[in-house]
C-alpha positions as CSV (number, residue, x, y, z in Angstrom):
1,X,-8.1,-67.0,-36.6
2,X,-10.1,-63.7,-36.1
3,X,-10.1,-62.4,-32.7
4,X,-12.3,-59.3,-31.2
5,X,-10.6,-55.6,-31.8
6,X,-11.2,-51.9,-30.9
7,X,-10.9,-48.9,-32.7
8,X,-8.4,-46.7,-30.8
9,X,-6.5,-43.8,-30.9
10,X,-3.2,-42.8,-29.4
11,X,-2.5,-39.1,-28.9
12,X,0.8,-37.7,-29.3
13,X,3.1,-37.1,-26.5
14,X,1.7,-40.7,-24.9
15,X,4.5,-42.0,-26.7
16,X,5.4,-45.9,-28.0
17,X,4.0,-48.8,-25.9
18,X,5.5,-52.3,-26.0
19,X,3.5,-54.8,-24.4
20,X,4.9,-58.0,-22.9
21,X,4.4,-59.8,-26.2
22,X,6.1,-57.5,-27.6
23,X,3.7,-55.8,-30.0
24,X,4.4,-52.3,-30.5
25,X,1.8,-49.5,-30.5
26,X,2.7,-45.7,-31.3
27,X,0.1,-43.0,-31.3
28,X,0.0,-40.7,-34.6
29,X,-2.1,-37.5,-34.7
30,X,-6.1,-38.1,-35.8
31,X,-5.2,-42.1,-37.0
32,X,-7.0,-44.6,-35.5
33,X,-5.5,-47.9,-35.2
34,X,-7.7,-51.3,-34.7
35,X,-6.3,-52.9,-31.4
36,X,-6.7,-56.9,-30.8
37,X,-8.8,-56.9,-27.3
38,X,-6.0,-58.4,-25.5
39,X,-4.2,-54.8,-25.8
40,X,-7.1,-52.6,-25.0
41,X,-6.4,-52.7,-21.3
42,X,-3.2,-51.7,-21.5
43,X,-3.0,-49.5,-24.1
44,X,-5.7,-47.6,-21.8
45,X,-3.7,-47.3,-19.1
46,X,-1.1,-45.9,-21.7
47,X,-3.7,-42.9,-22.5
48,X,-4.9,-44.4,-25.4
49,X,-8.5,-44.1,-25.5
50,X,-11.5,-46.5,-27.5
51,X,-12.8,-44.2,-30.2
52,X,-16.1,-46.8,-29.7
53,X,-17.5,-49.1,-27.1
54,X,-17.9,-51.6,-29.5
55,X,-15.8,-53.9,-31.4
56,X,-14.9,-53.4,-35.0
57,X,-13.8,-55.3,-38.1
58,X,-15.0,-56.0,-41.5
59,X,-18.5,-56.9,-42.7
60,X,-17.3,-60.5,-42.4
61,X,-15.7,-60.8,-39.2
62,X,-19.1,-59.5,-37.2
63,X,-19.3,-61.5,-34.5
64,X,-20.8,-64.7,-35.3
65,X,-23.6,-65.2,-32.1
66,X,-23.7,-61.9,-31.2
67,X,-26.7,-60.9,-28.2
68,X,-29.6,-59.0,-29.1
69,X,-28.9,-55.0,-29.3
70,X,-24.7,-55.7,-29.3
71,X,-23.3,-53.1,-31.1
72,X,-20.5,-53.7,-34.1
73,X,-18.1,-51.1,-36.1
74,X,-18.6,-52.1,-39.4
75,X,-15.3,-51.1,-41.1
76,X,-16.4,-52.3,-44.4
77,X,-19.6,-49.8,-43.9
78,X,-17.9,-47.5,-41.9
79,X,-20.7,-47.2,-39.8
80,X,-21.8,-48.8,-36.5
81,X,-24.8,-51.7,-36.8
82,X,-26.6,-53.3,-34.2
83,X,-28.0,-56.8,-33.9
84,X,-32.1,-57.5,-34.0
85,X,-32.6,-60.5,-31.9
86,X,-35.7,-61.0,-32.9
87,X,-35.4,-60.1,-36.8
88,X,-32.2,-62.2,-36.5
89,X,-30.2,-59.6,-38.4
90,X,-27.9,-56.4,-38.0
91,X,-29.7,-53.3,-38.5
92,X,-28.4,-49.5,-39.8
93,X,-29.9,-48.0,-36.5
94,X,-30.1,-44.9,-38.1
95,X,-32.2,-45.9,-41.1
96,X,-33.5,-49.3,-39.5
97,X,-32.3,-51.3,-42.9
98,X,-30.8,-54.2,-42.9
99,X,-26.9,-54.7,-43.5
């Protein structure tokens, strides 16, 4: 089952964080890591910090009713889309194309 992640990044000297569930996060110099939603919180409080405000997978985990203007991290692209209510499609915001 797909759930909702973040692109994050830990900076060194914050350290290794263990959450309840006992997942286990370090932070490595200039790596970004893709963090389940359920984490973010916590890793924030941590000093991690969201690289985006949006959420991020792969082309074919975008978020299957998303709202009109939500933003998405396209990992597969590598570049941030945005949904086109009315087109019913996501959009390159930088060239207007569809993707």
């Amino acid at each position: 089952m797909a759930y909702v992640t973040y692109r994050m990044i830990g900076l060194p000297g914050v350290g290794t964080f263990t959450n309840n569930a006992g997942r286990t996060y370090t932070g490595v110099a200039g790596v970004v890591q893709d963090i389940p939603e359920f984490d973010v919180m916590a890793l924030t409080q941590h000093g991690w910090t969201k690289t985006t405000g949006c959420p991020c997978g792969p082309s074919g985990e975008r978020p299957a009713k998303p709202m009109g203007g939500q933003d998405f991290l396209d990992t597969t692209l590598a570049k941030i889309i945005t949904f086109n209510a009315p087109l019913g499609g996501w959009l390159d915001p930088a060239g207007g194309g569809a993707v």
